[in-house]
N, CA, C and O atoms as a Tinker XYZ file with bonds, in Angstrom:
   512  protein
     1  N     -4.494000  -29.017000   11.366000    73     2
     2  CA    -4.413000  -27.595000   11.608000    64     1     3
     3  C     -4.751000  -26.852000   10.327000    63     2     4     5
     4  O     -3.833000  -26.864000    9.507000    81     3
     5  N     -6.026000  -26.107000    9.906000    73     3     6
     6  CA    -6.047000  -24.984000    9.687000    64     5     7
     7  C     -5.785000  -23.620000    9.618000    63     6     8     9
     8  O     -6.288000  -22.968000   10.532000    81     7
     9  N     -5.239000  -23.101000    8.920000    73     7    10
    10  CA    -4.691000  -21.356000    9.280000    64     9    11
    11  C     -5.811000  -21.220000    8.688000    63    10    12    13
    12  O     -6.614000  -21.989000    8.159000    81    11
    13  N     -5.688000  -19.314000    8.985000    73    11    14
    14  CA    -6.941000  -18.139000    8.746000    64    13    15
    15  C     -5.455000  -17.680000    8.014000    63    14    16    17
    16  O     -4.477000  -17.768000    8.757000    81    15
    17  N     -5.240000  -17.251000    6.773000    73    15    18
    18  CA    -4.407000  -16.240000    6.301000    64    17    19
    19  C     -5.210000  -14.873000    6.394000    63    18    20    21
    20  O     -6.130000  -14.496000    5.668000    81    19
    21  N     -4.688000  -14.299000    7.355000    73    19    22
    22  CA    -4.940000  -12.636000    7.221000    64    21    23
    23  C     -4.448000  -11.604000    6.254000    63    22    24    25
    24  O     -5.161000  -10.732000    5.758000    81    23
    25  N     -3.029000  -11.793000    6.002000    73    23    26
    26  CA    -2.405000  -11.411000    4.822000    64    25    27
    27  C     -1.071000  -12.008000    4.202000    63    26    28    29
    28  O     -0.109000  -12.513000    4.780000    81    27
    29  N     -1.302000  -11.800000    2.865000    73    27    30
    30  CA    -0.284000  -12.213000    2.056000    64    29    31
    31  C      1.176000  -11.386000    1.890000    63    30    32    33
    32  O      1.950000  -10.917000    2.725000    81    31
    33  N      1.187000  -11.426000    0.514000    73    31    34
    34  CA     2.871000  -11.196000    0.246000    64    33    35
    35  C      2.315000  -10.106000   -0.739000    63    34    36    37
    36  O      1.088000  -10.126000   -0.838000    81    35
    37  N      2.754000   -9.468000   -1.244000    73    35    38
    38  CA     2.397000   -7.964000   -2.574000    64    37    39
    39  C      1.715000   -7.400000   -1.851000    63    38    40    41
    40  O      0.745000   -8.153000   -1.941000    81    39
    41  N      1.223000   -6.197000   -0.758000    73    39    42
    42  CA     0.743000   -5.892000   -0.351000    64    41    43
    43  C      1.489000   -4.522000    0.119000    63    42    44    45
    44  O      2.605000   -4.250000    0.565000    81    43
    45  N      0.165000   -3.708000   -0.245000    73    43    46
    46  CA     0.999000   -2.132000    0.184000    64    45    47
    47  C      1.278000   -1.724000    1.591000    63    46    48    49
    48  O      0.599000   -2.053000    2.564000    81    47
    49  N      2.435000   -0.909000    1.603000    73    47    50
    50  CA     2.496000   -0.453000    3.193000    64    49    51
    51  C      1.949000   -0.266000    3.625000    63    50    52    53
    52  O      1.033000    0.241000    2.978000    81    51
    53  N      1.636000   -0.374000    5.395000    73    51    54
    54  CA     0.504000   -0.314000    6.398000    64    53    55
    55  C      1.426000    0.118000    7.463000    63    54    56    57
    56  O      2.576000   -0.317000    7.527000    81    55
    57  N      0.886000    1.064000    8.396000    73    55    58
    58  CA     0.994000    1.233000    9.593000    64    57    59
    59  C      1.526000   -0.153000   10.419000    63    58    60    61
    60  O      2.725000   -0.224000   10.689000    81    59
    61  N      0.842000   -0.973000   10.715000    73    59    62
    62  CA     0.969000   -2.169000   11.578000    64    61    63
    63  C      1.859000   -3.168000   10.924000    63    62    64    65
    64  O      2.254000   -4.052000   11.685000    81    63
    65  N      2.308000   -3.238000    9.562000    73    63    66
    66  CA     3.234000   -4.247000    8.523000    64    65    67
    67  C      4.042000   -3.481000    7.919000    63    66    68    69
    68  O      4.902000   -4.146000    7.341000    81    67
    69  N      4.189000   -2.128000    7.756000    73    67    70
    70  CA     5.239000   -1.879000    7.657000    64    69    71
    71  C      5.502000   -1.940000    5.988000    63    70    72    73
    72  O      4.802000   -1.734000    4.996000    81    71
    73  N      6.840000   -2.320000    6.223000    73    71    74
    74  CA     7.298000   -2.794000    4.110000    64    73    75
    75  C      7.448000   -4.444000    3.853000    63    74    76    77
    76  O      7.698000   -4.936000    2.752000    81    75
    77  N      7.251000   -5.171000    5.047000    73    75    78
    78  CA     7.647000   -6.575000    5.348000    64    77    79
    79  C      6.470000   -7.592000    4.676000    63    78    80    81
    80  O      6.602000   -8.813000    4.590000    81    79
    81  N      5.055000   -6.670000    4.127000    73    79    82
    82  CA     4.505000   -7.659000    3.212000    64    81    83
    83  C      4.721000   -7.055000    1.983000    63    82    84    85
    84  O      3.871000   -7.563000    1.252000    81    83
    85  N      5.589000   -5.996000    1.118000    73    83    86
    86  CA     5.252000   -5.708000    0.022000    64    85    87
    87  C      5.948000   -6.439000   -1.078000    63    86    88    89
    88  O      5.812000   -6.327000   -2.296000    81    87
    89  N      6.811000   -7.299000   -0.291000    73    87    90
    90  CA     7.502000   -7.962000   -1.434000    64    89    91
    91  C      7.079000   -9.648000   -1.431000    63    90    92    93
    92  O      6.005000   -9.944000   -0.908000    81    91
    93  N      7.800000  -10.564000   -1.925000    73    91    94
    94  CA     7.248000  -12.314000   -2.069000    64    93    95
    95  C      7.605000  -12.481000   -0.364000    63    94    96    97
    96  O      8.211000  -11.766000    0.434000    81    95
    97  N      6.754000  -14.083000   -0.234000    73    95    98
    98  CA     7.037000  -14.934000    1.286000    64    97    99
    99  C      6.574000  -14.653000    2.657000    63    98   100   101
   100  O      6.746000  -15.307000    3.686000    81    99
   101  N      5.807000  -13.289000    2.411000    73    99   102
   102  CA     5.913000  -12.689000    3.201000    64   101   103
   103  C      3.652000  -13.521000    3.787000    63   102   104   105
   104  O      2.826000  -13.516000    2.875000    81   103
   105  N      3.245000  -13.996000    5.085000    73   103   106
   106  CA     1.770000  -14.181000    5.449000    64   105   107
   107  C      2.093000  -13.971000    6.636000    63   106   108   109
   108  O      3.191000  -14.207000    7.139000    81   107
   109  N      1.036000  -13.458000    7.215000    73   107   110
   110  CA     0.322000  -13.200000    8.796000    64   109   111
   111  C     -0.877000  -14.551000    8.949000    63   110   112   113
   112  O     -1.941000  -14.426000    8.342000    81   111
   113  N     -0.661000  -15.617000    9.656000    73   111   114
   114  CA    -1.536000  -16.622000   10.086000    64   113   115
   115  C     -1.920000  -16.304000   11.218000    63   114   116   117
   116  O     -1.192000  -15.677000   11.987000    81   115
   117  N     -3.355000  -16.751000   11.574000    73   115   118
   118  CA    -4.108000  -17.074000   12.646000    64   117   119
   119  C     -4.682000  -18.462000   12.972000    63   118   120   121
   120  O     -5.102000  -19.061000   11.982000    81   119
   121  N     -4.789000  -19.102000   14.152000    73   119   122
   122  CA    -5.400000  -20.180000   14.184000    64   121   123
   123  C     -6.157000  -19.886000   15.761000    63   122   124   125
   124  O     -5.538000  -19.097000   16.474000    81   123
   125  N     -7.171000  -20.347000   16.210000    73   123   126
   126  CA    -8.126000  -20.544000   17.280000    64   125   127
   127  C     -7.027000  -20.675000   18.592000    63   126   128   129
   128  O     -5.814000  -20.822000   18.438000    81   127
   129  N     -7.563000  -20.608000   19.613000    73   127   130
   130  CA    -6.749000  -20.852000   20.806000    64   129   131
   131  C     -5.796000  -20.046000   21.209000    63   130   132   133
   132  O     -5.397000  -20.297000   22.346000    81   131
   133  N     -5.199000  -19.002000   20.577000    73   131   134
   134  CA    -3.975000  -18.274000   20.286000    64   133   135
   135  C     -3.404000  -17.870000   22.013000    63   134   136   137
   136  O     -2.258000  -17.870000   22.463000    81   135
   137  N     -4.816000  -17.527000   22.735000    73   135   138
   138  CA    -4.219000  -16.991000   24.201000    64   137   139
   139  C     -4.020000  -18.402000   24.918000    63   138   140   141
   140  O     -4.559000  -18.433000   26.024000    81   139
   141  N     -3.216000  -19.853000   24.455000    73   139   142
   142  CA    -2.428000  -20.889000   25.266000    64   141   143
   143  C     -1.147000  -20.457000   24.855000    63   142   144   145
   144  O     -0.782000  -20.372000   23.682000    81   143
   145  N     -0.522000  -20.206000   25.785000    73   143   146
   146  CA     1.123000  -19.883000   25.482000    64   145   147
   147  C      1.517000  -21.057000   24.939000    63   146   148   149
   148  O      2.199000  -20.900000   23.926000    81   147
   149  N      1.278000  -22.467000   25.341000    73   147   150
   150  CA     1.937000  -23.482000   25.248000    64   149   151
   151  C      1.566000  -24.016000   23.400000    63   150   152   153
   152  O      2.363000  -24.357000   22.526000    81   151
   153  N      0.316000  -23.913000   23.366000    73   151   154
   154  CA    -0.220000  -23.812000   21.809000    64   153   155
   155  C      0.537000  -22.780000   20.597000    63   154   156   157
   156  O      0.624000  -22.805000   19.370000    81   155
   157  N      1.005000  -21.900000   21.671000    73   155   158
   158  CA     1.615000  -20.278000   20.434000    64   157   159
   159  C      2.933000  -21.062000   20.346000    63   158   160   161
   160  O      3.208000  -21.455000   19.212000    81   159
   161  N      3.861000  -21.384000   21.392000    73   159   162
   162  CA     5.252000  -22.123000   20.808000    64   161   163
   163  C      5.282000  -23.332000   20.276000    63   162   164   165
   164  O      6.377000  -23.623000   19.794000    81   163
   165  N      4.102000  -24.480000   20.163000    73   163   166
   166  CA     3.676000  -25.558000   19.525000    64   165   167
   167  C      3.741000  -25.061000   17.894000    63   166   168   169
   168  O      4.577000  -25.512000   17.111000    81   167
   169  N      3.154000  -24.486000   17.682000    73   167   170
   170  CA     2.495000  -23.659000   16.243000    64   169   171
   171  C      4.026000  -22.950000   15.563000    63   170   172   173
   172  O      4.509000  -23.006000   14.432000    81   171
   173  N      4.422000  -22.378000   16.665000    73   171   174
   174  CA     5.531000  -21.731000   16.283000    64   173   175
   175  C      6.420000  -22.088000   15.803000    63   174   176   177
   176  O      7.045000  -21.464000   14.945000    81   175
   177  N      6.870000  -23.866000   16.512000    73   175   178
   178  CA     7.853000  -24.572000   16.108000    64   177   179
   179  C      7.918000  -25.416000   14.852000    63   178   180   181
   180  O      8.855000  -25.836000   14.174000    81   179
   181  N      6.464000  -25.531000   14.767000    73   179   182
   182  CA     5.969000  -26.230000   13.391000    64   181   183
   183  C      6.348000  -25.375000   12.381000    63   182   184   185
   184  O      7.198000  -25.863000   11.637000    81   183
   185  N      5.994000  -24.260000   12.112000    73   183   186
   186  CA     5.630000  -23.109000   11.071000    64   185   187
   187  C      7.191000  -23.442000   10.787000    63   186   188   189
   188  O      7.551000  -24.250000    9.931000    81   187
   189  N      8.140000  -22.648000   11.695000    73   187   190
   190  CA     9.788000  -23.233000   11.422000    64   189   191
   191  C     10.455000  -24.293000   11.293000    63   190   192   193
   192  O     11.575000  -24.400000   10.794000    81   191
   193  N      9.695000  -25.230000   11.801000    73   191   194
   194  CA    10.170000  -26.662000   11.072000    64   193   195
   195  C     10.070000  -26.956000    9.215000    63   194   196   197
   196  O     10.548000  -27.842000    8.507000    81   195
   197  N      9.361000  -25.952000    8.963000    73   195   198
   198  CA     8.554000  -25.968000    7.533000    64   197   199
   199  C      9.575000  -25.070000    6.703000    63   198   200   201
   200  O      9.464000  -24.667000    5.545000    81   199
   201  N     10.562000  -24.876000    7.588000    73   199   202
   202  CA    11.186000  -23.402000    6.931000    64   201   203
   203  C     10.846000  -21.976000    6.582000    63   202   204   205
   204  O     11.175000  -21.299000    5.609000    81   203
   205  N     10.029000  -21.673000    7.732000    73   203   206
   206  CA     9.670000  -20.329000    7.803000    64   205   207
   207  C     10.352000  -19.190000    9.281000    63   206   208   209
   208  O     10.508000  -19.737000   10.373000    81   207
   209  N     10.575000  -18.194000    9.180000    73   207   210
   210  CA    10.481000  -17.233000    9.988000    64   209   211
   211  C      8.809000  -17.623000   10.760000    63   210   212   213
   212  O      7.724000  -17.815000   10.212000    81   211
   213  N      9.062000  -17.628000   11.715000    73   211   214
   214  CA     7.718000  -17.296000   12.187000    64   213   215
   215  C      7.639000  -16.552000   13.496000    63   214   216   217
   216  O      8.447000  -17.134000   14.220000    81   215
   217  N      6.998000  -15.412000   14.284000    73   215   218
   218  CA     6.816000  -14.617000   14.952000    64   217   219
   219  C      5.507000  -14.571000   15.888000    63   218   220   221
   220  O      4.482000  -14.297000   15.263000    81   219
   221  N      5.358000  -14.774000   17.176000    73   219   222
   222  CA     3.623000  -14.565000   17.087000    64   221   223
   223  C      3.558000  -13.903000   18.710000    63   222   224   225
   224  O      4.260000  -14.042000   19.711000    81   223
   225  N      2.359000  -13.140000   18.388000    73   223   226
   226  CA     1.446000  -12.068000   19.115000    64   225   227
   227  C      1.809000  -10.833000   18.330000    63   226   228   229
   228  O      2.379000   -9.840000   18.783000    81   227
   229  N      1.540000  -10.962000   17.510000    73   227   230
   230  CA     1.533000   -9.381000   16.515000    64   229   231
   231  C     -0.143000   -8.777000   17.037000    63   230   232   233
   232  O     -0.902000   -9.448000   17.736000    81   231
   233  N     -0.446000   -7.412000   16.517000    73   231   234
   234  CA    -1.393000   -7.086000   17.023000    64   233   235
   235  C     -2.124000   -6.918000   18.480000    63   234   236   237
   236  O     -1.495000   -6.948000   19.538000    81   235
   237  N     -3.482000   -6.744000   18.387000    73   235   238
   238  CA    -4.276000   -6.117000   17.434000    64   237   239
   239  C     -4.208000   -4.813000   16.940000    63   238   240   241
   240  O     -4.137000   -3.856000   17.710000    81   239
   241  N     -4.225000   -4.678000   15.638000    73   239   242
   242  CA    -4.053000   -2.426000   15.301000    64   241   243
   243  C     -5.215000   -2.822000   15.029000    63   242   244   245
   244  O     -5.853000   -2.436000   16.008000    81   243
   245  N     -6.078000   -3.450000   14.205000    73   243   246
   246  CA    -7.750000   -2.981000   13.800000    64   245   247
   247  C     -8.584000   -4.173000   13.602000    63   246   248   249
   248  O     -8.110000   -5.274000   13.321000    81   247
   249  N     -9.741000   -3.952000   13.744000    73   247   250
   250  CA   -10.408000   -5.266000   13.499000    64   249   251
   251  C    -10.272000   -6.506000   12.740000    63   250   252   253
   252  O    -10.809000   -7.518000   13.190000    81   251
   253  N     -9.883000   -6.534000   12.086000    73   251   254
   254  CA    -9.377000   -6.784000   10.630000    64   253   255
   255  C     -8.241000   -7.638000   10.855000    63   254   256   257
   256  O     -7.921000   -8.468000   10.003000    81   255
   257  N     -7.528000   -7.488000   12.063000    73   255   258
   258  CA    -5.998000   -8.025000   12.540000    64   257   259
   259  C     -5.618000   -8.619000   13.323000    63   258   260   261
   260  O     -4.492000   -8.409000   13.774000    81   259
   261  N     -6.396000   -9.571000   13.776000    73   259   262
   262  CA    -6.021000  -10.454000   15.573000    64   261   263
   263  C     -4.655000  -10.576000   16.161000    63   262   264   265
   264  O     -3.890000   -9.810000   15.574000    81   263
   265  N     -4.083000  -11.242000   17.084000    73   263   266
   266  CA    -3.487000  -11.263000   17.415000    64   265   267
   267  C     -2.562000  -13.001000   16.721000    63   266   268   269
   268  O     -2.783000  -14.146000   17.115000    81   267
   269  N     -1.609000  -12.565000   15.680000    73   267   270
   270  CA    -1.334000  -13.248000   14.927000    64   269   271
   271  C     -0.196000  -14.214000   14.536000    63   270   272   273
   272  O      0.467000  -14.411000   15.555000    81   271
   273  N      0.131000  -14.658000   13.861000    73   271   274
   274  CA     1.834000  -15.340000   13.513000    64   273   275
   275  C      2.060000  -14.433000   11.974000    63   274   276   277
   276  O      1.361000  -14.255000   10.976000    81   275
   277  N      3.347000  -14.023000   12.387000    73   275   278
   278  CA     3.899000  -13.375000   10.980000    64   277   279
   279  C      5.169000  -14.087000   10.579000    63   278   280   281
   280  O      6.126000  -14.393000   11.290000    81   279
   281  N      4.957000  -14.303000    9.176000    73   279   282
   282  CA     5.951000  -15.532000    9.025000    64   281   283
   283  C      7.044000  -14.982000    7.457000    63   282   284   285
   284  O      6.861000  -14.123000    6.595000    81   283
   285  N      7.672000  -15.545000    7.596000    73   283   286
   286  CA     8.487000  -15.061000    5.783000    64   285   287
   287  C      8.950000  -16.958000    5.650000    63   286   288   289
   288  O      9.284000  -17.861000    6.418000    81   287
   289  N      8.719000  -16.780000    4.287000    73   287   290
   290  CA     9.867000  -17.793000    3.921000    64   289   291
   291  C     11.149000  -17.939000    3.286000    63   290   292   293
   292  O     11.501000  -17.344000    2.267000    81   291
   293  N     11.791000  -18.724000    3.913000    73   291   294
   294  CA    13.474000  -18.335000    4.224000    64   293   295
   295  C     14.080000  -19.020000    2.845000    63   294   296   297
   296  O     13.929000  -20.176000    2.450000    81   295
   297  N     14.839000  -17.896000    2.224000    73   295   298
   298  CA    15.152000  -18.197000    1.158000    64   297   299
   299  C     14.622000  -18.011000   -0.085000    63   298   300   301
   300  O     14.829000  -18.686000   -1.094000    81   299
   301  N     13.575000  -16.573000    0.118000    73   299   302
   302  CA    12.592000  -16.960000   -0.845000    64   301   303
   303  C     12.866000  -15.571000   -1.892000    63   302   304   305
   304  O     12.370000  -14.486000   -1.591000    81   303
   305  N     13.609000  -15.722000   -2.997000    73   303   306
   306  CA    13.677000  -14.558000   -3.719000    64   305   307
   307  C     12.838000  -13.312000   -4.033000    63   306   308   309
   308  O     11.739000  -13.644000   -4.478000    81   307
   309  N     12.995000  -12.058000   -3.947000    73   307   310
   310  CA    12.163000  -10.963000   -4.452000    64   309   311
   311  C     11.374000  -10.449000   -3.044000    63   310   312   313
   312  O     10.609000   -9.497000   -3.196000    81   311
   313  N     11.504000  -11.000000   -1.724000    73   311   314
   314  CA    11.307000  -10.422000   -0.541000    64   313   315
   315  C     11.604000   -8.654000    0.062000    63   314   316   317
   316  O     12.733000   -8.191000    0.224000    81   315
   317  N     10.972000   -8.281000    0.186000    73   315   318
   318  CA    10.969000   -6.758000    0.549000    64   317   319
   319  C     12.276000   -6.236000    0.713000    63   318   320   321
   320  O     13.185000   -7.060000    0.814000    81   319
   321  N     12.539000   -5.069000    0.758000    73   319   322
   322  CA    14.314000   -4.499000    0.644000    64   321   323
   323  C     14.731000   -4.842000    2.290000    63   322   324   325
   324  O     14.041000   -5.369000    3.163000    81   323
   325  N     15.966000   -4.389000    2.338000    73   323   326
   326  CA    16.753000   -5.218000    3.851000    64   325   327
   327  C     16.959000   -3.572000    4.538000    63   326   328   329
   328  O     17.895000   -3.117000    5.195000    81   327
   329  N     15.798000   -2.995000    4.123000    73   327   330
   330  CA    15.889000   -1.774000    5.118000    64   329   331
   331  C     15.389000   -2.267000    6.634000    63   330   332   333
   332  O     14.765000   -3.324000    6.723000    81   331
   333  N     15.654000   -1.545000    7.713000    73   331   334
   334  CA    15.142000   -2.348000    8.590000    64   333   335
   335  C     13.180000   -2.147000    8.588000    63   334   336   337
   336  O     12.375000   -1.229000    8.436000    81   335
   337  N     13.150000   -3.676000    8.867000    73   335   338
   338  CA    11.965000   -4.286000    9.164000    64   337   339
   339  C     11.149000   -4.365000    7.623000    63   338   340   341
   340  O      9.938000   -4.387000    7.402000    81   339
   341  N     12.075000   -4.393000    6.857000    73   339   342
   342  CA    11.769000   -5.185000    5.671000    64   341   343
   343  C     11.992000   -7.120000    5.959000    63   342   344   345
   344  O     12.305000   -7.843000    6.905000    81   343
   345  N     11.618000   -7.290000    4.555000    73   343   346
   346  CA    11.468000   -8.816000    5.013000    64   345   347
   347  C     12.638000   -9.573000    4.840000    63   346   348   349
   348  O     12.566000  -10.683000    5.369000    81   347
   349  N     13.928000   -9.267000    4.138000    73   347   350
   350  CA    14.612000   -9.769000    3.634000    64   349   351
   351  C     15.469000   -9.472000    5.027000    63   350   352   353
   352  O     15.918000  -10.459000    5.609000    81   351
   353  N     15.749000   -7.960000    5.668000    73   351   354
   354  CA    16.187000   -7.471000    7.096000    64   353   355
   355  C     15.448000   -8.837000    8.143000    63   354   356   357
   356  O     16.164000   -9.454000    8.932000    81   355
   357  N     14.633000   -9.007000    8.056000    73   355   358
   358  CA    13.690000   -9.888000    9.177000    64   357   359
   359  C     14.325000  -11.595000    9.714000    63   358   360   361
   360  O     14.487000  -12.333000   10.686000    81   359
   361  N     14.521000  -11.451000    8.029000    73   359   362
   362  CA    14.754000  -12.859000    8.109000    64   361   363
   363  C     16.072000  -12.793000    8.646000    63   362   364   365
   364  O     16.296000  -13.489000    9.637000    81   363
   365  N     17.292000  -11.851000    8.026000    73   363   366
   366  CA    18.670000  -11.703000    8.642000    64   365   367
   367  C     18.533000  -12.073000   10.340000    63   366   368   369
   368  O     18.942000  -13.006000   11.031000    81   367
   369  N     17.740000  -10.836000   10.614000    73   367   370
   370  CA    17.584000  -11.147000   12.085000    64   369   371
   371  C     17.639000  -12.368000   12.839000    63   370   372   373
   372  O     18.407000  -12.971000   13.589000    81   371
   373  N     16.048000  -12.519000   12.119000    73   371   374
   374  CA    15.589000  -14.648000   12.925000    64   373   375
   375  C     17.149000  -15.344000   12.061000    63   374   376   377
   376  O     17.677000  -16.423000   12.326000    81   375
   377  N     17.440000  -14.701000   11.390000    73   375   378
   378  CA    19.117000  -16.069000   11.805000    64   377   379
   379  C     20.216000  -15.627000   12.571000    63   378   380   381
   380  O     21.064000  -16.505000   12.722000    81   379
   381  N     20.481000  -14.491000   13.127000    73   379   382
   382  CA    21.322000  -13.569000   13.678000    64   381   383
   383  C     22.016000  -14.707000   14.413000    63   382   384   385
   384  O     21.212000  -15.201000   15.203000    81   383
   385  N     23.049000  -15.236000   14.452000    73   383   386
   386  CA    24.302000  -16.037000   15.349000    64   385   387
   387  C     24.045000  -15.454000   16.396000    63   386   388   389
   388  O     23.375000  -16.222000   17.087000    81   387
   389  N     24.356000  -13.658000   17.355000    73   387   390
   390  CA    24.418000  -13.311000   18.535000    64   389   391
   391  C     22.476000  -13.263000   18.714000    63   390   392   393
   392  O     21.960000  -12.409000   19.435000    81   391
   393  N     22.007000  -13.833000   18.291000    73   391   394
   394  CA    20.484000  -13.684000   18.731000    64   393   395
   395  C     20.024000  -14.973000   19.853000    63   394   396   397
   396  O     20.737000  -15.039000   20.854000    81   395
   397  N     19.177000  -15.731000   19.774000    73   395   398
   398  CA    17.922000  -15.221000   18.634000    64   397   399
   399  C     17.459000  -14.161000   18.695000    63   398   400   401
   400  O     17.504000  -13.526000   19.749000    81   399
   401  N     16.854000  -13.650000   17.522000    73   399   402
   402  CA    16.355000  -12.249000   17.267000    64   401   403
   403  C     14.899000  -12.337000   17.407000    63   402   404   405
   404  O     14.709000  -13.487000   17.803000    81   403
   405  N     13.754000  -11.739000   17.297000    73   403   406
   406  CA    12.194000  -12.365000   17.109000    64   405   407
   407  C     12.151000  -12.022000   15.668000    63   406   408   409
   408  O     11.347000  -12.859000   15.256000    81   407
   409  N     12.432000  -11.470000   14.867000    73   407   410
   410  CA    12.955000  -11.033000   13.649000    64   409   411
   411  C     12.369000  -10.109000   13.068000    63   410   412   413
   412  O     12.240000   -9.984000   11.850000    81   411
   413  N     11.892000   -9.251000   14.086000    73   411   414
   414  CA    10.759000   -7.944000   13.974000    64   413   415
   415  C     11.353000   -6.919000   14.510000    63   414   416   417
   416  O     11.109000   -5.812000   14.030000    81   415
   417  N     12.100000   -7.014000   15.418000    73   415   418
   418  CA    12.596000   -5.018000   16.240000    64   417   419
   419  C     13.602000   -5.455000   15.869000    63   418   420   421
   420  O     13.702000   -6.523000   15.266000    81   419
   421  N     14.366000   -4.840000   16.111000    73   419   422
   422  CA    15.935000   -4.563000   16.017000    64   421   423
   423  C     16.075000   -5.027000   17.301000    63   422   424   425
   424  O     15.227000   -4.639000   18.105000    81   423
   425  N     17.251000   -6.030000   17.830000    73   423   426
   426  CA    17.462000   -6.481000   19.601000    64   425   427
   427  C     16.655000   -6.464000   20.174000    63   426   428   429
   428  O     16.712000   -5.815000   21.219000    81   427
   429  N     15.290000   -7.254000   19.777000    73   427   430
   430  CA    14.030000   -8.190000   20.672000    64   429   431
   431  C     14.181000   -8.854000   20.619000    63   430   432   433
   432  O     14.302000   -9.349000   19.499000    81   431
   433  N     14.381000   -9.774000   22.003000    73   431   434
   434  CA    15.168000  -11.458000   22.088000    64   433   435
   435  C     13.010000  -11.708000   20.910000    63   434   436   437
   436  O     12.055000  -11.046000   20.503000    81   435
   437  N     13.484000  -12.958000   20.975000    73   435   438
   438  CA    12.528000  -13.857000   20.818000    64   437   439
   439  C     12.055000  -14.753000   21.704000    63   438   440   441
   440  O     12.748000  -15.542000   22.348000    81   439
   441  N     10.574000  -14.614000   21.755000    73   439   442
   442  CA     9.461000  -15.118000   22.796000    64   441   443
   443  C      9.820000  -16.674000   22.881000    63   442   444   445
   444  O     10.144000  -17.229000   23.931000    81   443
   445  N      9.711000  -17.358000   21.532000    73   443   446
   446  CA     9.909000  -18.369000   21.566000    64   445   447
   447  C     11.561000  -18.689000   20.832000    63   446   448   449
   448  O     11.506000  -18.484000   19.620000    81   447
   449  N     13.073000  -19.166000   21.334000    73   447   450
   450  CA    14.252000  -19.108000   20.955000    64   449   451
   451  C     14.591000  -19.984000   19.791000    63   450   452   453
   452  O     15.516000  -20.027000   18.980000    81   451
   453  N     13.435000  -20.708000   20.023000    73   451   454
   454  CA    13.425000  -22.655000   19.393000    64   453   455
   455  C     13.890000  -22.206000   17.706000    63   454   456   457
   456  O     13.243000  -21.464000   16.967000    81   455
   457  N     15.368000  -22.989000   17.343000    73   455   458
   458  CA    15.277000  -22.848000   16.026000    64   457   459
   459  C     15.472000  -23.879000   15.525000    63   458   460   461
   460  O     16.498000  -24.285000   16.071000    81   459
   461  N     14.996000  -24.948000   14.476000    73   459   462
   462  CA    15.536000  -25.937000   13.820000    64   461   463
   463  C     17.290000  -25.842000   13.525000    63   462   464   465
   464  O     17.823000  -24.808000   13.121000    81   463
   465  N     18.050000  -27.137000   13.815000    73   463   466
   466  CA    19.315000  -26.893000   13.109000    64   465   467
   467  C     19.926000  -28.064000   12.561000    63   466   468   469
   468  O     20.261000  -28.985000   13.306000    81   467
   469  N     20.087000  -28.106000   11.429000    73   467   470
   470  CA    19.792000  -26.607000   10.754000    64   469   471
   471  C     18.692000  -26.166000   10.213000    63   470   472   473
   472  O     17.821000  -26.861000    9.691000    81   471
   473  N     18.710000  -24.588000   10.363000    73   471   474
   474  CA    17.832000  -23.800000    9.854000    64   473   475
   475  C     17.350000  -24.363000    8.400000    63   474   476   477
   476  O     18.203000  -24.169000    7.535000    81   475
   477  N     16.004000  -25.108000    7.879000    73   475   478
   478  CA    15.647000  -25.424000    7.218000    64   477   479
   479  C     15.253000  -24.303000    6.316000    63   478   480   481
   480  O     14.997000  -23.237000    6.876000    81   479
   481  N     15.120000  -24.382000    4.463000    73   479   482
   482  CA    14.629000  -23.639000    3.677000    64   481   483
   483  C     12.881000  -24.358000    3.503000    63   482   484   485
   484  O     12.293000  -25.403000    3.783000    81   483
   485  N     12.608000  -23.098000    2.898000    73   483   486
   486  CA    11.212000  -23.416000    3.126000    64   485   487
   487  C     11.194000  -23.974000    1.282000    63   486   488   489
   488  O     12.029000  -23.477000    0.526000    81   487
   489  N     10.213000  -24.971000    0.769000    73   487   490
   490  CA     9.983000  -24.987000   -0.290000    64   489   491
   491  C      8.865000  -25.384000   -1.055000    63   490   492   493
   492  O      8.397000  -26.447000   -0.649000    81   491
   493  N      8.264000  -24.884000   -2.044000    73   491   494
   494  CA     7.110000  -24.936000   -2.098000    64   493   495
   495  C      6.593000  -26.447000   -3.325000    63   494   496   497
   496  O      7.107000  -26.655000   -4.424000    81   495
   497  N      5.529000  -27.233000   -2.702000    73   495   498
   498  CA     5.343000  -28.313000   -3.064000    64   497   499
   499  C      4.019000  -28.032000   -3.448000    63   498   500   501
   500  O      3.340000  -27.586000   -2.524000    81   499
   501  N      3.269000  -28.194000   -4.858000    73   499   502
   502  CA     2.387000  -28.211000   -5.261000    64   501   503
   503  C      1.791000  -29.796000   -4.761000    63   502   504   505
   504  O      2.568000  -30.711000   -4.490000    81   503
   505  N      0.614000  -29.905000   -4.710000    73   503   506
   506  CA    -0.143000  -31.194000   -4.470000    64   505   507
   507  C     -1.272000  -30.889000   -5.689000    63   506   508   509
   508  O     -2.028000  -29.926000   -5.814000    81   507
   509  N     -1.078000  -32.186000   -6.612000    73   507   510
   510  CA    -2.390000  -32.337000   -7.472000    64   509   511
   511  C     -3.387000  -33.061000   -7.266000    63   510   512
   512  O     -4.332000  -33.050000   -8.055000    81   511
């Protein structure tokens, strides 16, 4: 599996993202196939097996933006403020005990419920 990263983490506010990429952890992935439901919760479960938030059918707002996976990684210091639908707020959510949350609205179940448990941290492994 290949991702398309659409966007990263430091990134200024946008209409469609909000404050949830301006701080660390924060990517929007794409991969081919996206309209198999059964492929979007496959993908989905992986991304969180890895220790990520992950979210998907974001979009489309503009060309530029398919219909995507928005992901944070959990645990990851310097993440956007915990205003809502910041990233650090997001992640609270996708762990919410009375949820699952999708970790994007405020009380939107989640499409896909599936959570690793335990909730794995995500961590980053250089390969030389």
């Amino acid at each position: 599996m290949e991702f398309t990263v659409l966007q990263g983490s430091w990134q200024p506010e946008t209409k469609y993202s909000g404050i949830s990429h301006t701080g660390a952890g924060a990517c929007d992935l794409w991969l081919p196939r996206f309209d198999d439901e059964k492929w979007r919760n496959y993908v989905t479960r992986v991304i969180r097996n890895i220790g990520c938030q992950a979210t998907w059918a974001r979009g489309p707002w503009t060309p530029n933006m398919p219909y995507h996976w928005h992901t944070l990684d959990l645990d990851t210091t310097g993440m956007a403020g915990t205003d809502t639908y910041g990233g650090t707020w997001q992640v609270s959510e996708y762990r919410a005990k009375g949820g699952p949350n999708d970790g994007l609205t405020a009380g939107k179940p989640d499409r896909n419920p599936y959570r690793p448990s335990p909730i794995r941290k995500w961590k980053f492994k250089e390969i030389a």
